[in-house]
C-alpha positions in Angstrom: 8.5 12.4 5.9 5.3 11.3 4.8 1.9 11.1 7.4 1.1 7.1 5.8 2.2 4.0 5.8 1.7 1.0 3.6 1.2 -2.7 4.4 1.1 -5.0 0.9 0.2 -8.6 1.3 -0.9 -11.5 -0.8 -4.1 -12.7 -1.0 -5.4 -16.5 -1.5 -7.0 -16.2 -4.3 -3.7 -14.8 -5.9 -4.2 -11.1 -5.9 -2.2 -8.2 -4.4 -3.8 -5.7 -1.6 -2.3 -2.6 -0.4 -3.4 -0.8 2.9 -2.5 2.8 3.0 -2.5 4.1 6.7 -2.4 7.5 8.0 -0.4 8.1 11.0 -1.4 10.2 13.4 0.8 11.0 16.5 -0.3 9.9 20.0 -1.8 13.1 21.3 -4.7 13.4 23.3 -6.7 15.5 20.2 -6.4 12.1 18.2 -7.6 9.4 20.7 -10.9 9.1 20.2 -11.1 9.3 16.2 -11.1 6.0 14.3 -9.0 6.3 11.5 -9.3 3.5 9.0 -7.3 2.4 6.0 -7.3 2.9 1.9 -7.7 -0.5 0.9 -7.2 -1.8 -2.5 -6.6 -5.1 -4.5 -5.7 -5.8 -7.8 -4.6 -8.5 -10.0 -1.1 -7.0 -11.0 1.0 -4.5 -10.1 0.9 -2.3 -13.5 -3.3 -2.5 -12.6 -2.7 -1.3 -8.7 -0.5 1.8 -10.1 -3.7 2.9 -11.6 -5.6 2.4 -9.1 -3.5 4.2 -6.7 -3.1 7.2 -9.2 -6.7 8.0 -9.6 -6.9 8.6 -5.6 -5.8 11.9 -4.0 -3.9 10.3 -1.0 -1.6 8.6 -3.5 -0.9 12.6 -4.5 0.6 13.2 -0.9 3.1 10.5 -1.2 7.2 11.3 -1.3 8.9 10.2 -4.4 10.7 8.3 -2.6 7.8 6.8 -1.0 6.3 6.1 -4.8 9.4 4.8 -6.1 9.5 2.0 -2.8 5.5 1.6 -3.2 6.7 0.4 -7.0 9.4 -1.8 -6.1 7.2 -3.2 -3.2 4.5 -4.2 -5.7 7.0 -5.5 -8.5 8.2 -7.9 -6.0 4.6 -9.1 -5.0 3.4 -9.5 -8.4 6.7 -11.8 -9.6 5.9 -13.7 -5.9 2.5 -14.6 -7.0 3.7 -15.3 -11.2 6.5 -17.8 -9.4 4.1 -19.1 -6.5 6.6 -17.9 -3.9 5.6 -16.2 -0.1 6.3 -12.3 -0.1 7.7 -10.5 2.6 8.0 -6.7 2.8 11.0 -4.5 3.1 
């Protein structure tokens, strides 16, 4: 089981962002630290695989979580080429 989730959404202006979220039990240890997302936005999905690649959070990931990231973002990127709403699995 991997420690992150994702959240992928459609921007206005036609581009793809993905949030990458590390989760963190509820324990007293972790209740004061402010964890923020990995943001990042691309034009296509073939441009946010790079992008993802080249950070080393995207390293800790599951195959299986890569392999849903992948279908995640296909789907977004035929949503914005057919001008349709996405909705994630």
């Amino acid at each position: 089981m991997d420690n992150f989730y994702c959240l992928i959404r459609l921007q206005k202006n036609r581009t793809i962002s993905l949030c990458l979220f590390e989760s963190i039990q509820n324990s007293l240890e972790n209740y004061d630290k402010n964890i923020y997302p990995i943001c990042f936005t691309a034009v296509s999905a073939d441009s946010m695989y790079i992008l993802l690649s080249k950070h080393d959070l995207f390293k800790k990931l599951s195959i299986n979580h890569v392999l849903y990231l992948g279908q995640e973002l296909y789907k977004a990127e035929l949503s914005v080429i057919f001008n349709q709403s996405y909705v994630q699995n």
